[in-house]
C-alpha positions in Angstrom: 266.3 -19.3 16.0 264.2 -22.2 17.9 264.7 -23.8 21.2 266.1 -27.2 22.1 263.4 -30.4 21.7 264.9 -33.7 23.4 267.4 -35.9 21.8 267.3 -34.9 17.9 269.9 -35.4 14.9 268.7 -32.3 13.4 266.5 -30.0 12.3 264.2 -29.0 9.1 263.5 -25.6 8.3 260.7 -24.5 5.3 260.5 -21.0 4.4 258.6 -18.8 1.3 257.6 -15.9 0.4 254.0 -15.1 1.1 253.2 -16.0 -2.3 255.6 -18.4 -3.5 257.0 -22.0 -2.7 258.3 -23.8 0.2 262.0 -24.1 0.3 263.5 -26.8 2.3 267.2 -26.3 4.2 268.4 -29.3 6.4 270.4 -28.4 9.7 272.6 -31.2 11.2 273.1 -31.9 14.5 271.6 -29.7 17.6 272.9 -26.1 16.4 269.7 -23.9 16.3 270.4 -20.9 14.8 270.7 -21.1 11.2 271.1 -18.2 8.8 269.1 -18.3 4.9 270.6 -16.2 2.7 269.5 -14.7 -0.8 266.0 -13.3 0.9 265.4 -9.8 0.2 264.8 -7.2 2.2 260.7 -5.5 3.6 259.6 -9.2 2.0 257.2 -11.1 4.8 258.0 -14.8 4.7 256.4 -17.8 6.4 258.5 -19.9 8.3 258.4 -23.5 9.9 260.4 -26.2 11.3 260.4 -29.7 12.4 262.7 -31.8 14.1 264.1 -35.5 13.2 266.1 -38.6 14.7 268.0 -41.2 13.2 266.8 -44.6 14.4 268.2 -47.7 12.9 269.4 -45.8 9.6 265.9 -44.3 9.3 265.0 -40.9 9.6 262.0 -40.4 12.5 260.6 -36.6 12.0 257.9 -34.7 14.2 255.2 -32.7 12.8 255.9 -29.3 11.0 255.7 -26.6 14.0 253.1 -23.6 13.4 253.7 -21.3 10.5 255.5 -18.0 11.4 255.5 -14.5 9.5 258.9 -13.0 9.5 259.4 -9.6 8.6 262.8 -8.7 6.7 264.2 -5.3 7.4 
């Protein structure tokens, strides 16, 4: 879950496992709670996300937020 930025067409969200590879998933639109599925349980992953806007048919994104360690139960 992350809180609202200013006007934004959506959202980017990387995750991995401490050890692996960055996935990407795209959200569209201002919804902020997104749910990853397939992650397995008493695994730590790293989490980030960045916000972008649509100007002119071009995507404008902000710089990736600070890397979080999430906990699965």
């Amino acid at each position: 879950k992350a809180s609202a930025t200013g006007a934004v067409s959506g959202y980017q969200i990387k995750y991995r496992p401490s050890s692996g590879k960055w996935k990407t998933v795209k959200v569209s639109g201002k919804k902020l709670n997104k749910t990853i599925k397939n992650l397995k349980k008493d695994k730590t992953y790293q989490v980030k996300i960045r916000s972008y806007y649509t100007y002119r048919g071009k995507k404008l994104y902000s710089s990736w937020g600070k890397t979080k360690k999430v906990k699965l139960k």
